[in-house]
N, CA, C, O and CB atoms as a CASP TS submission, in Angstrom:
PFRMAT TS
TARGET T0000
AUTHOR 0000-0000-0000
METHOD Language model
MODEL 1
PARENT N/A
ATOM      1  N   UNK     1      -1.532   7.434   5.319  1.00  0.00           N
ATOM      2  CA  UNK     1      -1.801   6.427   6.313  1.00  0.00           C
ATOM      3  C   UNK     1      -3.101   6.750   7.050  1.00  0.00           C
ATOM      4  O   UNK     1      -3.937   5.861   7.213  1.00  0.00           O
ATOM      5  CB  UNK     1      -0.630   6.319   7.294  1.00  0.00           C
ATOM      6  N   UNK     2      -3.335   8.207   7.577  1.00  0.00           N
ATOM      7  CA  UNK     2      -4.168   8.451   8.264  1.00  0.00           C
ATOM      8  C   UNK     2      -5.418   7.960   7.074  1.00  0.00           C
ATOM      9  O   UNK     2      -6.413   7.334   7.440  1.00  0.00           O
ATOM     10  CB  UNK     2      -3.993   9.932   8.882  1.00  0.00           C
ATOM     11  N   UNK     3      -5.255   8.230   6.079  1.00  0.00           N
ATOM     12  CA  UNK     3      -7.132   8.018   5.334  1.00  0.00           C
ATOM     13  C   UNK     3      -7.406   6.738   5.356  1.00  0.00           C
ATOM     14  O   UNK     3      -8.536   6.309   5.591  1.00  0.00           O
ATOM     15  CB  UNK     3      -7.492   8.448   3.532  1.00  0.00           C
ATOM     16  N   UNK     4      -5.962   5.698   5.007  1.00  0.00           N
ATOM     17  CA  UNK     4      -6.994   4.179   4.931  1.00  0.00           C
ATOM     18  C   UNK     4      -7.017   3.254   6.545  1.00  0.00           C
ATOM     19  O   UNK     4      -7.242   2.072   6.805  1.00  0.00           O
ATOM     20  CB  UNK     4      -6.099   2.845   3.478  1.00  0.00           C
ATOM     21  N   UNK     5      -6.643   4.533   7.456  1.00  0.00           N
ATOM     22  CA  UNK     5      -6.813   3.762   9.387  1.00  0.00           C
ATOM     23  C   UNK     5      -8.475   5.080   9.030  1.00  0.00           C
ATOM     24  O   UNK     5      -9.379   4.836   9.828  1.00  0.00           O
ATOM     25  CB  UNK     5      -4.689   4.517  11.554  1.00  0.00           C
ATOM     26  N   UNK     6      -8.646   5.664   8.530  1.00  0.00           N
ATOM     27  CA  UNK     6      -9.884   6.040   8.700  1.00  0.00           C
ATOM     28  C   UNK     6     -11.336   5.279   8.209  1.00  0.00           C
ATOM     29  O   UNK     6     -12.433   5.124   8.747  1.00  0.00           O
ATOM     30  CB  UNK     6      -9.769   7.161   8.195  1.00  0.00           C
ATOM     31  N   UNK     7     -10.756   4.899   6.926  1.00  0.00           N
ATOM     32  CA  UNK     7     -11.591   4.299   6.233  1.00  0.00           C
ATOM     33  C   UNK     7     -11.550   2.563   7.018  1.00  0.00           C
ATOM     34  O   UNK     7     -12.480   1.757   7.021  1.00  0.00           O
ATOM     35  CB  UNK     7     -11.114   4.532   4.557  1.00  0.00           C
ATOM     36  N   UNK     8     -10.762   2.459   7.362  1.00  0.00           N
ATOM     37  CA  UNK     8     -10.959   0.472   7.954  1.00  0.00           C
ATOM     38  C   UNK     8     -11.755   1.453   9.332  1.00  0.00           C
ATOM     39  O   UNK     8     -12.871   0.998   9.580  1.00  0.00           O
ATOM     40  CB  UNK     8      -8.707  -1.070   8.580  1.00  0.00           C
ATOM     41  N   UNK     9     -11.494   2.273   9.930  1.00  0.00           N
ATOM     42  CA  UNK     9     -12.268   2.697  11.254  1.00  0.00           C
ATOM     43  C   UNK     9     -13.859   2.757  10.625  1.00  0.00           C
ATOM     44  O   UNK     9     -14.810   2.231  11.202  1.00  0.00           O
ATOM     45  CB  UNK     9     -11.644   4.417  11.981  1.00  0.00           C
ATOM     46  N   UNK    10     -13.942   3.330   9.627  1.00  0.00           N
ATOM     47  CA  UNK    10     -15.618   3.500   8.618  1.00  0.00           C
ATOM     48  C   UNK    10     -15.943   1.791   9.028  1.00  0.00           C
ATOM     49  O   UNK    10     -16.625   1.324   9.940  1.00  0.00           O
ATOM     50  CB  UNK    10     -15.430   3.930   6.120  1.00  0.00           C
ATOM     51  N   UNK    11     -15.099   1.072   7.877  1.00  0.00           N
ATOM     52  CA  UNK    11     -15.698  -0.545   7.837  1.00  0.00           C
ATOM     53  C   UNK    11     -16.079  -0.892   8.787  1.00  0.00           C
ATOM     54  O   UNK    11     -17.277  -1.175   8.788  1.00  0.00           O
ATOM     55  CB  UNK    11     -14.930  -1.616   7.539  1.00  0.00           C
ATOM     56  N   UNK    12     -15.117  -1.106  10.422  1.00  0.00           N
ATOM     57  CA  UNK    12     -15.192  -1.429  11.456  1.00  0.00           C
ATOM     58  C   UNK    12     -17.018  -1.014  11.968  1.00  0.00           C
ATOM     59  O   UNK    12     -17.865  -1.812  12.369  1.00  0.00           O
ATOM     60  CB  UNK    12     -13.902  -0.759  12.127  1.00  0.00           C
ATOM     61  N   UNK    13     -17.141   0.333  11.785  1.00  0.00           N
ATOM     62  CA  UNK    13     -18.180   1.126  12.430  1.00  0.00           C
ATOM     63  C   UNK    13     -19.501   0.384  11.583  1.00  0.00           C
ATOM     64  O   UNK    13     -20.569  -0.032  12.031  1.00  0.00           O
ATOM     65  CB  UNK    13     -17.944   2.988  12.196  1.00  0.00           C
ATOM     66  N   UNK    14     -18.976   0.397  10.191  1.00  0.00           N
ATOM     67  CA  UNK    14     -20.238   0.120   9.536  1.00  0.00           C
ATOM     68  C   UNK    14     -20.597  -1.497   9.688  1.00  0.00           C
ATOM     69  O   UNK    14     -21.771  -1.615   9.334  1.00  0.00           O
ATOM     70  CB  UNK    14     -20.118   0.588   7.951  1.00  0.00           C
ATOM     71  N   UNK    15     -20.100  -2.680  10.041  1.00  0.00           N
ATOM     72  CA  UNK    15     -20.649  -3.759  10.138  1.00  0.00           C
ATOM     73  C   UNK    15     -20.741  -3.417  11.553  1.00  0.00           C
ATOM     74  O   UNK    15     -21.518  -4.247  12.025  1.00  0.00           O
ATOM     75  CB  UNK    15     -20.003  -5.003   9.596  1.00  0.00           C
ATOM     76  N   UNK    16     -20.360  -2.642  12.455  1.00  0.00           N
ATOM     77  CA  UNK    16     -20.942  -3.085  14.495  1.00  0.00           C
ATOM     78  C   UNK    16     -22.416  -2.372  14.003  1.00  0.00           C
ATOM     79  O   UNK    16     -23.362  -2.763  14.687  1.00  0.00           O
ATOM     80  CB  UNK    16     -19.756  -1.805  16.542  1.00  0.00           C
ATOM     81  N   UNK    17     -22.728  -1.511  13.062  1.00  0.00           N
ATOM     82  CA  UNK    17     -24.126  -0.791  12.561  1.00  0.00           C
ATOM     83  C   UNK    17     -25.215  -2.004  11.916  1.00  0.00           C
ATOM     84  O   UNK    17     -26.429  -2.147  12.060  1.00  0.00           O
ATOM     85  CB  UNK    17     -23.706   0.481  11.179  1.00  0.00           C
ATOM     86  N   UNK    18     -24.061  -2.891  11.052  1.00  0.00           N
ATOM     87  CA  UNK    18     -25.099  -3.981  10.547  1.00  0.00           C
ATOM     88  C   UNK    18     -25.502  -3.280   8.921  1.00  0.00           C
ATOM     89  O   UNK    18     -26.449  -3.651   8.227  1.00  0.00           O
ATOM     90  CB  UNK    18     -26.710  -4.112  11.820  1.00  0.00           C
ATOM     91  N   UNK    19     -24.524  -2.210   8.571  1.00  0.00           N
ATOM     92  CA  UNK    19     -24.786  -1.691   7.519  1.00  0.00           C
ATOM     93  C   UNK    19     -24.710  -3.199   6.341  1.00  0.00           C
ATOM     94  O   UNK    19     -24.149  -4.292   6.262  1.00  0.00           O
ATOM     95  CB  UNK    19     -23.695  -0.355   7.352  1.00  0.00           C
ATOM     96  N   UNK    20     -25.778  -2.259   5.512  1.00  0.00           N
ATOM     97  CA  UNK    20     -26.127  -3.200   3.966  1.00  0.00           C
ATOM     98  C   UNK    20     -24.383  -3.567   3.309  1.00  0.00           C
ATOM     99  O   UNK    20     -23.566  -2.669   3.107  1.00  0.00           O
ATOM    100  CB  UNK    20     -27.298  -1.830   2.411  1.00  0.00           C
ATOM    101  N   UNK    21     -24.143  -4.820   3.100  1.00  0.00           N
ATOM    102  CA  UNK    21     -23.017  -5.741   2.863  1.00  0.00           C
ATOM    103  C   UNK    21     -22.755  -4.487   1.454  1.00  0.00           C
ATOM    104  O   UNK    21     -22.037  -3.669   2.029  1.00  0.00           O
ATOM    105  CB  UNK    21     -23.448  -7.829   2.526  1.00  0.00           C
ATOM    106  N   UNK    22     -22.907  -4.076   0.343  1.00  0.00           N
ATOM    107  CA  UNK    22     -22.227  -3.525  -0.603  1.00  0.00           C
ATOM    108  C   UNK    22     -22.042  -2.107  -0.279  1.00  0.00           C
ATOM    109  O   UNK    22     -21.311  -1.564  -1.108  1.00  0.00           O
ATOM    110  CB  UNK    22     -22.827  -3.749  -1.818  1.00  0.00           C
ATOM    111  N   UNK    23     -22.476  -1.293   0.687  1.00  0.00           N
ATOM    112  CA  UNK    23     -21.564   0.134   1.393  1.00  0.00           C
ATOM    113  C   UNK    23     -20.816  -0.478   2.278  1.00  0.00           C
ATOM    114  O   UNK    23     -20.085   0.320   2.864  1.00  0.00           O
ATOM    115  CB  UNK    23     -22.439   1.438   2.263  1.00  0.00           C
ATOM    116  N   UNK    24     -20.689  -1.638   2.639  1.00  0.00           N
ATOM    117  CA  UNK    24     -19.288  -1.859   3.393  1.00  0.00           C
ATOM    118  C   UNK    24     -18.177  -2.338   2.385  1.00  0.00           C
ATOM    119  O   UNK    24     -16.983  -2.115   2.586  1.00  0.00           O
ATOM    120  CB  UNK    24     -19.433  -3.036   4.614  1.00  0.00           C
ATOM    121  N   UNK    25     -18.770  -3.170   1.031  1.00  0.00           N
ATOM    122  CA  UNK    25     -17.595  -3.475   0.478  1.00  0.00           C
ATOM    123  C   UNK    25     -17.212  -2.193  -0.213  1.00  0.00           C
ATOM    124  O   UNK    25     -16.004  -1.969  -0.291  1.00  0.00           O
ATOM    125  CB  UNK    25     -17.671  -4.691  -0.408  1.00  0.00           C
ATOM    126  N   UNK    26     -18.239  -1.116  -0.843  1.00  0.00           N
ATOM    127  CA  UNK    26     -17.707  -0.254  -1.611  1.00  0.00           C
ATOM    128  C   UNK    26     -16.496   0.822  -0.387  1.00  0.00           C
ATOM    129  O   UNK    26     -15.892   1.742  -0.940  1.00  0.00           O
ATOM    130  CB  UNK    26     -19.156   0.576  -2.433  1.00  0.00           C
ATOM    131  N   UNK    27     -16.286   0.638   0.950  1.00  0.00           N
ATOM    132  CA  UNK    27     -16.039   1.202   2.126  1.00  0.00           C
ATOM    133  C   UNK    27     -14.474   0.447   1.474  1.00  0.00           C
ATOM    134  O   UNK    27     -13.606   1.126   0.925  1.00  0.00           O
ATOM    135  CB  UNK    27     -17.048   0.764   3.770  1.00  0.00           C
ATOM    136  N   UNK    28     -14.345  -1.486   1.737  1.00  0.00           N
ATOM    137  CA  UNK    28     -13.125  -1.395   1.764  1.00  0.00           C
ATOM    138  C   UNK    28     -12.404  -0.849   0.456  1.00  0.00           C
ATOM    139  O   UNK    28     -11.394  -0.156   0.574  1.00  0.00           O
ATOM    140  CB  UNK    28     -12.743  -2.581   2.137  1.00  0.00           C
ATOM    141  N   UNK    29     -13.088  -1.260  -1.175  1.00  0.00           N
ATOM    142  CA  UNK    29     -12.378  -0.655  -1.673  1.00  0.00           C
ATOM    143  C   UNK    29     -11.917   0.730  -1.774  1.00  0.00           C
ATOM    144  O   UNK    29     -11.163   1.100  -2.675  1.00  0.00           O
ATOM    145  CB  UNK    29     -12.590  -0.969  -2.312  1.00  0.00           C
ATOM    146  N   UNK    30     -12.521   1.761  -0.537  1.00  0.00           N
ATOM    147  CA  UNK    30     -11.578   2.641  -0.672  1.00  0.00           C
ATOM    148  C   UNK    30      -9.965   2.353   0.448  1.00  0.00           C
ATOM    149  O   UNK    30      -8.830   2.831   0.459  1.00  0.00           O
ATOM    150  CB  UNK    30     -12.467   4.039  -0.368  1.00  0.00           C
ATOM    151  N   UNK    31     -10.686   1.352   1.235  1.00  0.00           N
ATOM    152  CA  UNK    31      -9.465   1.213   2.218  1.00  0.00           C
ATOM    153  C   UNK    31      -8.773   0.268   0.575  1.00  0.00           C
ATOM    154  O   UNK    31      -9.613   0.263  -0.325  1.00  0.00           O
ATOM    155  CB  UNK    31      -9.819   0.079   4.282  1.00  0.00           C
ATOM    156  N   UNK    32      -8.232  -0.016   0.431  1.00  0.00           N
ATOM    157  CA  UNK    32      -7.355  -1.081  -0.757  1.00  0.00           C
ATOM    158  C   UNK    32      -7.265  -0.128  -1.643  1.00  0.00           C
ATOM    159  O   UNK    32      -6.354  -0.551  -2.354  1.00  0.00           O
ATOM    160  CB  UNK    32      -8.115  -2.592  -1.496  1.00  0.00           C
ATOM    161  N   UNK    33      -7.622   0.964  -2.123  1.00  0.00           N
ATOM    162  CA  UNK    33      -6.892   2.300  -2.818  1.00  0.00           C
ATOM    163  C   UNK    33      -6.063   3.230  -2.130  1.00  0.00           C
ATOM    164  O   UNK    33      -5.067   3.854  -2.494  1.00  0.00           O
ATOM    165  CB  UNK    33      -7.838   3.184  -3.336  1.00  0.00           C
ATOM    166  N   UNK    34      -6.729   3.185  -0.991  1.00  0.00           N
ATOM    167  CA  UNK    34      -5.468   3.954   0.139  1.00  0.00           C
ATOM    168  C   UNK    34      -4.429   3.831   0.108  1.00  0.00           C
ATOM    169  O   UNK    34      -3.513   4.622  -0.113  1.00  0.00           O
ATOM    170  CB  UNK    34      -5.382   3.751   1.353  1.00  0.00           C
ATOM    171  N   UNK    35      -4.485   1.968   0.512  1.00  0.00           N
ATOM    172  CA  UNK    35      -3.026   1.313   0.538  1.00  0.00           C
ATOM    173  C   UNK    35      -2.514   1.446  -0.494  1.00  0.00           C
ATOM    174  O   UNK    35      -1.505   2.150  -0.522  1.00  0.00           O
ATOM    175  CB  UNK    35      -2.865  -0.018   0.802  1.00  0.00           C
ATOM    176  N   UNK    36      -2.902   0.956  -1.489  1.00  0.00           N
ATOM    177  CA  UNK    36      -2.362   0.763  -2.738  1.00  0.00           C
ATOM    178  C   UNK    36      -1.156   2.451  -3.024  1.00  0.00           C
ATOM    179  O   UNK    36      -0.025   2.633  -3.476  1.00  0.00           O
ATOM    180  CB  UNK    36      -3.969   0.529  -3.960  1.00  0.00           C
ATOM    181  N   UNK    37      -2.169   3.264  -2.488  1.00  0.00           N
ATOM    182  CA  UNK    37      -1.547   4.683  -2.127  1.00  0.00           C
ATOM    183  C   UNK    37      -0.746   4.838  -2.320  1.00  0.00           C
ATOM    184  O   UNK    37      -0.096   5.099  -3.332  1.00  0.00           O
ATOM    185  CB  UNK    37      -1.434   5.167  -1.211  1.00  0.00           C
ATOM    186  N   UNK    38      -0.430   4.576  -0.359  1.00  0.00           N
ATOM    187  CA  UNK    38       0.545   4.137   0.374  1.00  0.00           C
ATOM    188  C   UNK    38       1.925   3.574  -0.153  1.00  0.00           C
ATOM    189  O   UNK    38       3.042   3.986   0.160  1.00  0.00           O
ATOM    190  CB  UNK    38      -0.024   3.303   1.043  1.00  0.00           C
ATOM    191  N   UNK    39       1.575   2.423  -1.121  1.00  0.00           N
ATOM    192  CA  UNK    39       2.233   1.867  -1.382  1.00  0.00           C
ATOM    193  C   UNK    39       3.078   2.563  -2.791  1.00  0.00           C
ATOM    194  O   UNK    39       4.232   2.242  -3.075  1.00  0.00           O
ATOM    195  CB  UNK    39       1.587   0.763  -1.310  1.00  0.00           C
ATOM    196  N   UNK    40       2.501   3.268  -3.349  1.00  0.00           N
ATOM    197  CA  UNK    40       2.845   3.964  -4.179  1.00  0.00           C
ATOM    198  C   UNK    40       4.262   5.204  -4.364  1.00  0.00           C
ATOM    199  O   UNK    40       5.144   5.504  -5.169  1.00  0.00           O
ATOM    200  CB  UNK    40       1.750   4.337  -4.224  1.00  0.00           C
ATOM    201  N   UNK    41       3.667   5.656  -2.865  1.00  0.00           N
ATOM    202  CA  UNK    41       4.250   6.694  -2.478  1.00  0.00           C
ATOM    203  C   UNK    41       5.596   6.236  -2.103  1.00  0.00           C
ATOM    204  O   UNK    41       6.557   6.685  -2.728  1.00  0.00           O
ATOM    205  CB  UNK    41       3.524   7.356  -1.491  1.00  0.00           C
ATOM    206  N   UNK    42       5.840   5.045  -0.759  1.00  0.00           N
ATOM    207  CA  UNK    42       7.013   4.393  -0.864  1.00  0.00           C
ATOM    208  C   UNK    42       7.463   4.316  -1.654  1.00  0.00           C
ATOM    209  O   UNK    42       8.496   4.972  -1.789  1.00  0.00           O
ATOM    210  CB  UNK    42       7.140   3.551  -0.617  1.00  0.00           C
ATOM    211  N   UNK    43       6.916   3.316  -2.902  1.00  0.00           N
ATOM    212  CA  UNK    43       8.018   2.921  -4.106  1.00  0.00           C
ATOM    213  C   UNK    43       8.840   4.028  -4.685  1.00  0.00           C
ATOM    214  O   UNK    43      10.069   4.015  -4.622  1.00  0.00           O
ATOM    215  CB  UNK    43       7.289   2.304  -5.376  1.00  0.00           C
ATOM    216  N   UNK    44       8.085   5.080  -5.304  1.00  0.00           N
ATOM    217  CA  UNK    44       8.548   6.241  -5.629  1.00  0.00           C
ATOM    218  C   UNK    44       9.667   6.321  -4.475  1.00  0.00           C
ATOM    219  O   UNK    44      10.703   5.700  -4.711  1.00  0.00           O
ATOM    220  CB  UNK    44       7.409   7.381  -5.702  1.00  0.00           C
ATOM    221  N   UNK    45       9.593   6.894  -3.465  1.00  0.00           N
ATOM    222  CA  UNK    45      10.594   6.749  -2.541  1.00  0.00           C
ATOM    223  C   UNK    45      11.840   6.427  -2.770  1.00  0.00           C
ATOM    224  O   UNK    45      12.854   7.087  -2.998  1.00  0.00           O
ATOM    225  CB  UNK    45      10.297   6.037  -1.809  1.00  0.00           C
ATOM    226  N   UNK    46      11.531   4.921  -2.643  1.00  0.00           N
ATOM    227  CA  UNK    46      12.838   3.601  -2.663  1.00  0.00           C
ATOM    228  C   UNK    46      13.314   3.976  -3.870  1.00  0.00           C
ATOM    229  O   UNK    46      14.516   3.896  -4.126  1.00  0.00           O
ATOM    230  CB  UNK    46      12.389   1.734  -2.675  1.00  0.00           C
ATOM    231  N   UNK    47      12.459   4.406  -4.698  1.00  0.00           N
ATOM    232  CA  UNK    47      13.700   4.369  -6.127  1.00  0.00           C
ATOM    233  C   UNK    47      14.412   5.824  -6.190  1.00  0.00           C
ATOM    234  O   UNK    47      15.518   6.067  -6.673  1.00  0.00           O
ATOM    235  CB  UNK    47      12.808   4.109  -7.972  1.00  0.00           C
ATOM    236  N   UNK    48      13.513   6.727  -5.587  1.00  0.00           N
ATOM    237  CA  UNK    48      14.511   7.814  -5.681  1.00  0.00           C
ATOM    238  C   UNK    48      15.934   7.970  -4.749  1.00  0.00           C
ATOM    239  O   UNK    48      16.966   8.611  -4.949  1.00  0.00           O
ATOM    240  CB  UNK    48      13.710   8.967  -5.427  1.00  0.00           C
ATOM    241  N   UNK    49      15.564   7.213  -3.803  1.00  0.00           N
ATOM    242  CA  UNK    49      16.607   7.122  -2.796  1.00  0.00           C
ATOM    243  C   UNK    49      17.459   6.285  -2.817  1.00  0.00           C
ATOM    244  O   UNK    49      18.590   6.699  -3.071  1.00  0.00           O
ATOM    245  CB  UNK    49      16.247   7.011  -1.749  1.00  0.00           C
ATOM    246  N   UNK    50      17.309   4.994  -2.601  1.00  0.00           N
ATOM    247  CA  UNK    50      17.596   3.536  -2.371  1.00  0.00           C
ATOM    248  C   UNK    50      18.183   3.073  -3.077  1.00  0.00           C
ATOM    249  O   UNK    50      19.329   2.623  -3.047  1.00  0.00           O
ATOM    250  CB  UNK    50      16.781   2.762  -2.280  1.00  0.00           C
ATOM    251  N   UNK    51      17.086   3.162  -4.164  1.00  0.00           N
ATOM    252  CA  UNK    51      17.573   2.447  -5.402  1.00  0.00           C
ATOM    253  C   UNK    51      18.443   2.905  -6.437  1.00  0.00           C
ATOM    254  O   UNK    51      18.910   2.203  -7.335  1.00  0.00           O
ATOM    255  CB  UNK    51      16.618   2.127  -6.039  1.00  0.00           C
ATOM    256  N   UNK    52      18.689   4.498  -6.203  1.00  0.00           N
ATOM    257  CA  UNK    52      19.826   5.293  -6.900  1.00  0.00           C
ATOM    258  C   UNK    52      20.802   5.272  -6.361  1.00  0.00           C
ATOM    259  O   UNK    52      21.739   5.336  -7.157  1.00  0.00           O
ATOM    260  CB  UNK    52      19.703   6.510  -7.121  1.00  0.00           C
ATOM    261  N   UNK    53      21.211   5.189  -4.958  1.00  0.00           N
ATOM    262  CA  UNK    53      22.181   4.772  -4.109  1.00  0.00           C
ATOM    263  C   UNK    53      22.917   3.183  -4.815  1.00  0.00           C
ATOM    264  O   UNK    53      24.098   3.011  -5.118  1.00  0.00           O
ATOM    265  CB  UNK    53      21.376   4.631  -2.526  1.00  0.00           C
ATOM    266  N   UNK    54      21.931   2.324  -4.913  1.00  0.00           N
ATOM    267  CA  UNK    54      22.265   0.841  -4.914  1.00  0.00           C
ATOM    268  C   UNK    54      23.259   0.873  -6.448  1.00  0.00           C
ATOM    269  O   UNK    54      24.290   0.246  -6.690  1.00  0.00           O
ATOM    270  CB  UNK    54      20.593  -0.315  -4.951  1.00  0.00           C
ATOM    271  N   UNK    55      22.434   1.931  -7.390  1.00  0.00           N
ATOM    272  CA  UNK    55      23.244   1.616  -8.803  1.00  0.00           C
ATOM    273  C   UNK    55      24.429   2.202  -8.695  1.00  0.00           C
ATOM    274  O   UNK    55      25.437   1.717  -9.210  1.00  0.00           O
ATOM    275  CB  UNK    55      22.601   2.148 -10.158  1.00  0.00           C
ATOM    276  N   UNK    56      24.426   2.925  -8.247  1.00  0.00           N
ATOM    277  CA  UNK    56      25.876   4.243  -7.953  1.00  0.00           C
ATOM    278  C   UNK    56      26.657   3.110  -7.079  1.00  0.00           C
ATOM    279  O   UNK    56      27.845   2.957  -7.361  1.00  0.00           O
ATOM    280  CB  UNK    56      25.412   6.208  -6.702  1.00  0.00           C
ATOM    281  N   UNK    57      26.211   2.461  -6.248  1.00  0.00           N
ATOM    282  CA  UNK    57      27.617   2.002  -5.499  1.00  0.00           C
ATOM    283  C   UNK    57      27.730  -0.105  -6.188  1.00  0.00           C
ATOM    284  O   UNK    57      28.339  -1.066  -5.720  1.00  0.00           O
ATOM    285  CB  UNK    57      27.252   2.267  -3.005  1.00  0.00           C
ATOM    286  N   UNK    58      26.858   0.030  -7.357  1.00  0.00           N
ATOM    287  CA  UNK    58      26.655  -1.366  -7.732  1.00  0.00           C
ATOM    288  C   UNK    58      25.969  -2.722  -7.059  1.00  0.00           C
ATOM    289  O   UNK    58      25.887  -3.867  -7.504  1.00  0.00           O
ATOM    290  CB  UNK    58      27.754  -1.655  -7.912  1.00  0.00           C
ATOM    291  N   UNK    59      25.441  -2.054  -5.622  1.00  0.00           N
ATOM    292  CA  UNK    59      24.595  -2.911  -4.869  1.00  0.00           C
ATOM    293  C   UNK    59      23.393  -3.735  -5.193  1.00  0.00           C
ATOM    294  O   UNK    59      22.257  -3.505  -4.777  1.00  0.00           O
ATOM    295  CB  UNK    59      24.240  -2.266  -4.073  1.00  0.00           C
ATOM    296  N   UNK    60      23.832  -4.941  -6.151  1.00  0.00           N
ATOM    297  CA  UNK    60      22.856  -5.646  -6.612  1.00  0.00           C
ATOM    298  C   UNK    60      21.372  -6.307  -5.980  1.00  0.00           C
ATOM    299  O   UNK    60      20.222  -6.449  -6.394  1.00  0.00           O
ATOM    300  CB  UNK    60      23.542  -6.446  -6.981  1.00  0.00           C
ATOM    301  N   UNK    61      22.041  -6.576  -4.883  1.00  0.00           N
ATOM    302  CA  UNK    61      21.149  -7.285  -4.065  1.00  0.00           C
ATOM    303  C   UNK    61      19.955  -6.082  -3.699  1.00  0.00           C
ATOM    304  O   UNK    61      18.887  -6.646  -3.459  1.00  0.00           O
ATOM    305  CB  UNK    61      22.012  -7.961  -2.680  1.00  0.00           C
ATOM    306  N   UNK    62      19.876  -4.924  -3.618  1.00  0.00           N
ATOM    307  CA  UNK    62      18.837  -3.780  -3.181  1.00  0.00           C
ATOM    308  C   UNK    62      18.130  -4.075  -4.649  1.00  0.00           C
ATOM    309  O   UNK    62      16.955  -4.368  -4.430  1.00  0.00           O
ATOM    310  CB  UNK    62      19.534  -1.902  -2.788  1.00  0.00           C
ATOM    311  N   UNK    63      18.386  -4.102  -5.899  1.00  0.00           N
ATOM    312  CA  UNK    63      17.700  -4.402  -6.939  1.00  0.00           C
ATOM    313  C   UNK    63      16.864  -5.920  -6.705  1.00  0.00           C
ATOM    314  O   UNK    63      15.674  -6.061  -6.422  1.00  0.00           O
ATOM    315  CB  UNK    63      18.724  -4.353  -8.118  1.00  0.00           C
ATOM    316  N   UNK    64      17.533  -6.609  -6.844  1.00  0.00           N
ATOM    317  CA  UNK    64      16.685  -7.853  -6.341  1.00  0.00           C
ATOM    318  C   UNK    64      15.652  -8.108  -5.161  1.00  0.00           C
ATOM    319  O   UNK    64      14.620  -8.772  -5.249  1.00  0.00           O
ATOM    320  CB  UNK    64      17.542  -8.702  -6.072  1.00  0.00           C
ATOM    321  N   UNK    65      16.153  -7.426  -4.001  1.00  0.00           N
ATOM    322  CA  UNK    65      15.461  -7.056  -3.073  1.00  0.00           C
ATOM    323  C   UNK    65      13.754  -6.352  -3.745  1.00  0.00           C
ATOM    324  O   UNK    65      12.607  -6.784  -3.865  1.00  0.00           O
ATOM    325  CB  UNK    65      16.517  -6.032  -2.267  1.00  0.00           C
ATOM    326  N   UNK    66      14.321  -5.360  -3.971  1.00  0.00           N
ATOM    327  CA  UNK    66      13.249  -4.722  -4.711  1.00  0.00           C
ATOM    328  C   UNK    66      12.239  -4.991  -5.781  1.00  0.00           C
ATOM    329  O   UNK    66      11.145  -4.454  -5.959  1.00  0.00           O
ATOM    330  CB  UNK    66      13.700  -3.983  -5.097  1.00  0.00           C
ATOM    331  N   UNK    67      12.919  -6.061  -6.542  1.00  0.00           N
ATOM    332  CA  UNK    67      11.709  -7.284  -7.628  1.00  0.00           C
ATOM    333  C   UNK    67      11.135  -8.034  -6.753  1.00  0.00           C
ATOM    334  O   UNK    67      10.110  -8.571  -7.173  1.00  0.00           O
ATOM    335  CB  UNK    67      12.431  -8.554  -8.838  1.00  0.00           C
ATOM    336  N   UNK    68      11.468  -8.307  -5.513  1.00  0.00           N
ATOM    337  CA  UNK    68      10.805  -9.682  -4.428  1.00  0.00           C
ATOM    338  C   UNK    68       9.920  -8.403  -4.166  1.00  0.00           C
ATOM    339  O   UNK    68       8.907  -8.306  -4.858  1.00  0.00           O
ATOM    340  CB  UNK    68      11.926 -10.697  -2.750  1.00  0.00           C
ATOM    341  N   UNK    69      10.166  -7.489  -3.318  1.00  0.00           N
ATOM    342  CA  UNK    69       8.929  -6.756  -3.006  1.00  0.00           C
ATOM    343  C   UNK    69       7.437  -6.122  -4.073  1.00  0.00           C
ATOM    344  O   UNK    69       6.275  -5.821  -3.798  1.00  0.00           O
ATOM    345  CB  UNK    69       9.604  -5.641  -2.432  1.00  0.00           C
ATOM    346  N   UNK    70       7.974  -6.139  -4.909  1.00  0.00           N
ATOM    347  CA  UNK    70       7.278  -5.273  -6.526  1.00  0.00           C
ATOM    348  C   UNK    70       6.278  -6.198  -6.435  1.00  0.00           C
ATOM    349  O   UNK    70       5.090  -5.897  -6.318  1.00  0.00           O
ATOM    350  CB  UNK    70       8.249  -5.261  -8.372  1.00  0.00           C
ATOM    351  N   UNK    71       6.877  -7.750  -6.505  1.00  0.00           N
ATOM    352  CA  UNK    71       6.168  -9.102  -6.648  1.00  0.00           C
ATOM    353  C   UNK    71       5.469  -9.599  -5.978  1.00  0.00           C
ATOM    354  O   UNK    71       4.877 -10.612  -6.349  1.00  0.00           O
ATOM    355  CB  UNK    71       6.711  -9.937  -6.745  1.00  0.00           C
ATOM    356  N   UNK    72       5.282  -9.048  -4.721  1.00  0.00           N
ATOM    357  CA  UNK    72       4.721  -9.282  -3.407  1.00  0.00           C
ATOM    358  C   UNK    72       3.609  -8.442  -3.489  1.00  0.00           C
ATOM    359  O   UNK    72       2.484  -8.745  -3.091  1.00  0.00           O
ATOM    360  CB  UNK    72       5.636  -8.991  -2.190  1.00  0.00           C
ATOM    361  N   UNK    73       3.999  -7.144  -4.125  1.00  0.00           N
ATOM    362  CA  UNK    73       3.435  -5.897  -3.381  1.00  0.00           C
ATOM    363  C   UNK    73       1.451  -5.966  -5.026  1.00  0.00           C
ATOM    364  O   UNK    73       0.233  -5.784  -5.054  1.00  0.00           O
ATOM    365  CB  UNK    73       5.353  -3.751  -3.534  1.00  0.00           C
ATOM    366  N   UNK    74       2.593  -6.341  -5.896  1.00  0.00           N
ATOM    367  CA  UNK    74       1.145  -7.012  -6.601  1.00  0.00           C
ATOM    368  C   UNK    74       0.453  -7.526  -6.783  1.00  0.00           C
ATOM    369  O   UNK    74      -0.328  -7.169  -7.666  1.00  0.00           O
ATOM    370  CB  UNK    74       0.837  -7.245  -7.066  1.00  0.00           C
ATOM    371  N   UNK    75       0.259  -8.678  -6.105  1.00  0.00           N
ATOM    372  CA  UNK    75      -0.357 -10.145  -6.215  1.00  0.00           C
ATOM    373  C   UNK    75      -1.532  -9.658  -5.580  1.00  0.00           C
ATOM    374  O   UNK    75      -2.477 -10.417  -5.366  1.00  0.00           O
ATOM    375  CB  UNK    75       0.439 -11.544  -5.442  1.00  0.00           C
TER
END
């Protein structure tokens, strides 16, 4: 979390600078790899936890739950 609130703090800094438009975009795509991270790290998470819980007790809806987010989380 802390690297891509660092890197949007970079972006932020670099357009109040007036920096050249492609070191700010090459700036966010590191903020949007961060997240993407981020997001990574959760999933792993949810399935080790969550989602092994959900099959063990047959909790369908945490599976479905979890394709709405997958689906969200890619677009």
């Amino acid at each position: 979390m802390n690297r891509a609130i660092g890197h949007m703090e970079a972006v932020r800094t670099m357009i109040e600078d007036d920096r050249d438009c492609s070191e700010v975009l090459v700036q966010i795509a590191a903020v949007r790899s961060a997240i993407n991270n981020i997001g990574k790290i959760i999933l792993e998470d949810h399935i080790s936890h969550c989602l092994v819980d959900a099959v063990e007790t047959g909790d369908e809806q945490v599976i479905r739950d979890l394709n709405d987010a997958i689906d969200k989380f890619v677009k």
